[in-house]
DRENPA-3360 file (N, C-alpha, C; in nm, 2 decimals, always signed):
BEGIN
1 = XXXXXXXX = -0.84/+4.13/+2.55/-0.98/+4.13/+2.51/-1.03/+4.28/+2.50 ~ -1.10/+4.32/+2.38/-1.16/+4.47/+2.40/-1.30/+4.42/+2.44 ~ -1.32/+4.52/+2.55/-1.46/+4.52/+2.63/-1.48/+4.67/+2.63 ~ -1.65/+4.64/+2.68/-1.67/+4.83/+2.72/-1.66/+4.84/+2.81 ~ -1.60/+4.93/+2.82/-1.56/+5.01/+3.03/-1.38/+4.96/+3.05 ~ -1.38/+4.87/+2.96/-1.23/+4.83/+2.99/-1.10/+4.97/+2.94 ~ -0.98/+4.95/+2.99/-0.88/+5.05/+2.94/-0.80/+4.92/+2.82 ~ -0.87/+4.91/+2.70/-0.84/+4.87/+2.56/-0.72/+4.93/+2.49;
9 = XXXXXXXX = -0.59/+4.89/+2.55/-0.52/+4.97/+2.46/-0.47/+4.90/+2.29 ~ -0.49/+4.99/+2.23/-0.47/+4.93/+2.10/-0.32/+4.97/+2.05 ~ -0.30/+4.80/+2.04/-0.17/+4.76/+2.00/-0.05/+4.80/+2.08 ~ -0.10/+4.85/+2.21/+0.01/+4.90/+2.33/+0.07/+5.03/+2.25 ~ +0.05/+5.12/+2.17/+0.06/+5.22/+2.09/+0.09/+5.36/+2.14 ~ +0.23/+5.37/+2.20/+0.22/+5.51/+2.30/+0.27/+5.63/+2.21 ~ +0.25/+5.72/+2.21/+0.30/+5.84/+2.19/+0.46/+5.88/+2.26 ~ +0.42/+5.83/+2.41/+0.53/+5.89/+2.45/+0.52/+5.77/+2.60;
17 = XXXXXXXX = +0.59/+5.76/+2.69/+0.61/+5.72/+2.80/+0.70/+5.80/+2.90 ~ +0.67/+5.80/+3.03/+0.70/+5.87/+3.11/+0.75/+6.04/+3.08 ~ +0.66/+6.11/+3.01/+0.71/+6.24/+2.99/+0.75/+6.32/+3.13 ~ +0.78/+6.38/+3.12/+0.85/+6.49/+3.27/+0.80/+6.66/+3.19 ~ +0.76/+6.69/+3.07/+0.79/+6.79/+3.03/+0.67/+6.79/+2.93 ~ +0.56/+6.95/+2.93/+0.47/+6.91/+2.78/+0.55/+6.99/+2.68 ~ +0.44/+6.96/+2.59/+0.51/+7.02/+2.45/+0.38/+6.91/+2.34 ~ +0.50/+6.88/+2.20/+0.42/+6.82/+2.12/+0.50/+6.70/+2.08;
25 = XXXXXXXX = +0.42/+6.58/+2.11/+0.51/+6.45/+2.10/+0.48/+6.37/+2.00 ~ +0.58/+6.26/+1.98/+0.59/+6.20/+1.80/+0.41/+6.14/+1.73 ~ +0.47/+6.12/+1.64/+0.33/+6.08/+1.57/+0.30/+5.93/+1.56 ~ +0.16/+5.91/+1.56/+0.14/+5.74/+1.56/-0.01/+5.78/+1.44 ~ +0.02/+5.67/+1.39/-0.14/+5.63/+1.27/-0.22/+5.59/+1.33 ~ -0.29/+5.70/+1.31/-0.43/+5.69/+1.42/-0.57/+5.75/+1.35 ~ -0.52/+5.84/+1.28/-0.60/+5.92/+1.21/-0.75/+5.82/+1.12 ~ -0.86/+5.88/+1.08/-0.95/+5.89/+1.02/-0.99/+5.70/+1.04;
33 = XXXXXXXX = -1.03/+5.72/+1.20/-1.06/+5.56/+1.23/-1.22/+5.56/+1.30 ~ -1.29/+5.70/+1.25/-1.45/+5.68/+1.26/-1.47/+5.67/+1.42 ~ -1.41/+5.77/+1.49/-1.42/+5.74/+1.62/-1.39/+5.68/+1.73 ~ -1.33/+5.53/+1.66/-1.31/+5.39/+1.73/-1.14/+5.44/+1.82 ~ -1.09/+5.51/+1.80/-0.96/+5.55/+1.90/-0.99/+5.72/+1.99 ~ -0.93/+5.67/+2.11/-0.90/+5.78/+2.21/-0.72/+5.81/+2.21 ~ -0.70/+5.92/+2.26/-0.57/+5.92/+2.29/-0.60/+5.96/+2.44 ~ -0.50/+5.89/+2.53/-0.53/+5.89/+2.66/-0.41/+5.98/+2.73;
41 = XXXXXXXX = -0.41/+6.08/+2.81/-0.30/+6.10/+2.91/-0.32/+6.05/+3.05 ~ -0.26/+5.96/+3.10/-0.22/+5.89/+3.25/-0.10/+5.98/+3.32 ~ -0.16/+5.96/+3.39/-0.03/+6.00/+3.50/+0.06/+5.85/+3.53 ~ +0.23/+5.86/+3.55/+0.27/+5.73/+3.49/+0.38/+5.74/+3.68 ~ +0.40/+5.86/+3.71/+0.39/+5.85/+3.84/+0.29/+5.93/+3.90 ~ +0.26/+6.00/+4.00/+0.22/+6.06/+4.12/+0.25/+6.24/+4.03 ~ +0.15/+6.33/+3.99/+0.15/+6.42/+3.90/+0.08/+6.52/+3.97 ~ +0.14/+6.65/+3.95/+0.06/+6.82/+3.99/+0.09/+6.87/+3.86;
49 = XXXXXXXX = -0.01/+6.92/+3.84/-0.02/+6.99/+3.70/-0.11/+7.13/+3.73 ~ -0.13/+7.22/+3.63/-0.19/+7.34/+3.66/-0.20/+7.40/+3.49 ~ -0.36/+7.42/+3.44/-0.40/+7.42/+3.36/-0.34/+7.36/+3.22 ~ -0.35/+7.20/+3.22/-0.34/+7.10/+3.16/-0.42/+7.09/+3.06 ~ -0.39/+7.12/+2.93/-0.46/+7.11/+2.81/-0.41/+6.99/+2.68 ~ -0.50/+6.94/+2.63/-0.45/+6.84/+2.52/-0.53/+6.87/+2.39 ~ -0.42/+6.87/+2.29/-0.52/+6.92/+2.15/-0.45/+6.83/+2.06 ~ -0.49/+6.80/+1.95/-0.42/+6.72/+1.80/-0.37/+6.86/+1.71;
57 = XXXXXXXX = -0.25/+6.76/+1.62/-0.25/+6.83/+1.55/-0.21/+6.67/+1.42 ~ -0.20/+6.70/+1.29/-0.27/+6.59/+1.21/-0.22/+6.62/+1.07 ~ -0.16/+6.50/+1.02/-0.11/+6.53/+0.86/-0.09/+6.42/+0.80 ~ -0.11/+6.40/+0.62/-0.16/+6.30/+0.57/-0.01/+6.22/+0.58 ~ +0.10/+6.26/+0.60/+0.22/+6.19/+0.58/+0.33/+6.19/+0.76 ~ +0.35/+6.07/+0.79/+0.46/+6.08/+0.92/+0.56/+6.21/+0.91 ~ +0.55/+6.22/+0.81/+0.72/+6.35/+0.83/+0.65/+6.48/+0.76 ~ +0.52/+6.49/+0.76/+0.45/+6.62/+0.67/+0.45/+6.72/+0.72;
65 = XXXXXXXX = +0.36/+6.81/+0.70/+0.36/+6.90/+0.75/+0.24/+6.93/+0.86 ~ +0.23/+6.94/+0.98/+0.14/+6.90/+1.08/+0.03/+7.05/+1.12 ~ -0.14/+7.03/+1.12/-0.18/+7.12/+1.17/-0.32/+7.10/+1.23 ~ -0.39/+7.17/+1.31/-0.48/+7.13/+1.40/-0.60/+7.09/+1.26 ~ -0.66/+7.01/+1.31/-0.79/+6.95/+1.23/-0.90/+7.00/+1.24 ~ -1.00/+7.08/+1.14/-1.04/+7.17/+1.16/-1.23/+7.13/+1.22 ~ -1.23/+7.02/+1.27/-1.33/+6.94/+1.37/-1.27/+6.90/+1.50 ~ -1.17/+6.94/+1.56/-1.09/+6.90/+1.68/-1.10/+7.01/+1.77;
73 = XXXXXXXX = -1.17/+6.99/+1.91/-1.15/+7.09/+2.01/-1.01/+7.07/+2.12 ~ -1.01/+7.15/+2.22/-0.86/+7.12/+2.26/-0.97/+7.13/+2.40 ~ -0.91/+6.96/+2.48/-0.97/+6.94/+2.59/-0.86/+6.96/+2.74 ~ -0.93/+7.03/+2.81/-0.91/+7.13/+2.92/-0.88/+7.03/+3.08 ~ -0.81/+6.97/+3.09/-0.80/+6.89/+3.23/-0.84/+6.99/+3.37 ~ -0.95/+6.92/+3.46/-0.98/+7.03/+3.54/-0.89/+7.00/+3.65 ~ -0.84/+6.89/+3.68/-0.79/+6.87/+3.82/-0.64/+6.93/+3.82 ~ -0.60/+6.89/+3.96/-0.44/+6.97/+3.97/-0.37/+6.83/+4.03;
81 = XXXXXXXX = -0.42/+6.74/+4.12/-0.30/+6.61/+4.13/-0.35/+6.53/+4.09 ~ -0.30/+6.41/+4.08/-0.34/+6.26/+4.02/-0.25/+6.17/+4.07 ~ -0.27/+6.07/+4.08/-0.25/+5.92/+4.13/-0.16/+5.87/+4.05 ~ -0.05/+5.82/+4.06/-0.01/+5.73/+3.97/-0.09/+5.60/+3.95 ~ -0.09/+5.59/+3.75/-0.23/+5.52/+3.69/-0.34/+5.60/+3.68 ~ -0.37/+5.66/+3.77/-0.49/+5.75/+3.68/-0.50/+5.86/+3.54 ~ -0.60/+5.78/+3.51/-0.65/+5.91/+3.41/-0.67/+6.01/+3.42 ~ -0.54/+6.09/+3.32/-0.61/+6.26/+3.35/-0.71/+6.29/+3.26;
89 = XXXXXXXX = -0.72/+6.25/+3.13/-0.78/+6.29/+3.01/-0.80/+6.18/+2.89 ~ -0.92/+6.21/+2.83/-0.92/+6.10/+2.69/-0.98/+6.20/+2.62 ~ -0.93/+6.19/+2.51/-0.98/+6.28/+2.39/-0.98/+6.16/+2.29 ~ -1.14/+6.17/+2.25/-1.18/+6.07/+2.15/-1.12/+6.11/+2.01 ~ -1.03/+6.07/+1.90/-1.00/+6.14/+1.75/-1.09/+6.13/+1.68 ~ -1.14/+6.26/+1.65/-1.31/+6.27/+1.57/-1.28/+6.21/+1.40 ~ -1.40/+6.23/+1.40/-1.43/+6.17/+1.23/-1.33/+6.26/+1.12 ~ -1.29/+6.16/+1.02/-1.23/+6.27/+0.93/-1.11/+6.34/+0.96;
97 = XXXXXXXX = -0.99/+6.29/+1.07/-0.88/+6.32/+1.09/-0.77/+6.27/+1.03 ~ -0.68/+6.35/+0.94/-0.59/+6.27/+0.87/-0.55/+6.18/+0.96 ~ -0.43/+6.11/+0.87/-0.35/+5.94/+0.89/-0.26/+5.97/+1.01 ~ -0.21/+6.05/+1.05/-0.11/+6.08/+1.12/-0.11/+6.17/+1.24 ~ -0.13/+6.13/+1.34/-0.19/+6.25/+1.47/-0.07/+6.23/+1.58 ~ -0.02/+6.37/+1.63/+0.03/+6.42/+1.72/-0.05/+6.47/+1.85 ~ +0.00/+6.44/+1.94/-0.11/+6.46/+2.07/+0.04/+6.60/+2.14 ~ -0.09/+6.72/+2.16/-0.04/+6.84/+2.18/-0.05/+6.83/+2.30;
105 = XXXXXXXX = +0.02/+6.85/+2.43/+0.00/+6.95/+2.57/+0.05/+7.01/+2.62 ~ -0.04/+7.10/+2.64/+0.04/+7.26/+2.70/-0.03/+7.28/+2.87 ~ +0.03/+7.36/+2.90/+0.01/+7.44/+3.07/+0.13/+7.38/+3.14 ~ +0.14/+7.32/+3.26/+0.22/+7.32/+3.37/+0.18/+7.21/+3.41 ~ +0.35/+7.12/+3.38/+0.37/+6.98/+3.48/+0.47/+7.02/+3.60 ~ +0.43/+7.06/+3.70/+0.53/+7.07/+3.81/+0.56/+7.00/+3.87 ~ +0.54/+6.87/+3.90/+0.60/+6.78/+3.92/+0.53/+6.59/+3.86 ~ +0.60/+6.52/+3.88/+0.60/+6.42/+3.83/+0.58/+6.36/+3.63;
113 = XXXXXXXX = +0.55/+6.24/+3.62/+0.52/+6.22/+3.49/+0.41/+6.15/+3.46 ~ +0.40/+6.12/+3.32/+0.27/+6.07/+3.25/+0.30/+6.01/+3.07 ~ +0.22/+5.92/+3.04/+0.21/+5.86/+2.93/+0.14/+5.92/+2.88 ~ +0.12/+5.91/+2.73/+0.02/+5.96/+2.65/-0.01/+5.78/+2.50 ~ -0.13/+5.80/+2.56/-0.14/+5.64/+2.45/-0.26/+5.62/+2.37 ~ -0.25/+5.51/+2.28/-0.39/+5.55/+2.22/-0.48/+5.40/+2.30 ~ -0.58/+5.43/+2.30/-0.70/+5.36/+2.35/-0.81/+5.30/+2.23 ~ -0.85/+5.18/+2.27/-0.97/+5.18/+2.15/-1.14/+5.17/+2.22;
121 = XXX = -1.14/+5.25/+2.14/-1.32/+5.23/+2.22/-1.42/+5.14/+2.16 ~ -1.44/+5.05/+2.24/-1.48/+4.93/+2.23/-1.64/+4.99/+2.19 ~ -1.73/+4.95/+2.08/-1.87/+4.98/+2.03/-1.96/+4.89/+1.99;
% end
């Protein structure tokens, strides 16, 4: 059921599962959906991290050529541990983002892992 306030994941749709390592992970069709999707990072165990950042980057074709979207800011995680299951971050995909989005993160996972998924925001 999509509700508000609920964690709505749409179509169980992950980017990645249990990462150990950032960088830039595969692509899912997500793009130019008027707001209605977040991409979420969870922590998938028990996580220390140290300046944890998440950005898009976006292209009209799965195998194209990929680049940040020129309405996308890159969102800044403030904390340093997390819970396994908790949310570290949601970044809503803004209006007007091509078909095809890669979810960027950079800084320091020093220990544990984390999912990256898309969410739908219930309106």
């Amino acid at each position: 059921m999509f509700a508000y306030g609920c964690d709505n994941r749409f179509d169980d749709q992950y980017f990645v599962k249990g990462a150990t390592a950032v960088g830039t992970h595969p692509a899912l069709k997500a793009g130019d959906t008027n707001g209605a999707l977040a991409v979420v990072v969870a922590a998938k165990t028990d996580c220390v991290v140290s300046g944890l950042k998440l950005s898009l980057t976006c292209s009209d074709t799965e195998t194209g050529s990929y680049a940040a979207p020129t309405n996308a800011d890159v969102l800044t995680f403030g904390g340093t541990s997390y819970a396994a299951g908790e949310v570290i971050g949601k970044y809503i995909i803004p209006n007007g983002v091509k078909d095809w989005v890669k979810p960027v993160i950079s800084g320091t996972l020093t220990s544990g892992t984390y999912d990256v998924y898309l969410q739908y925001i219930a309106r």
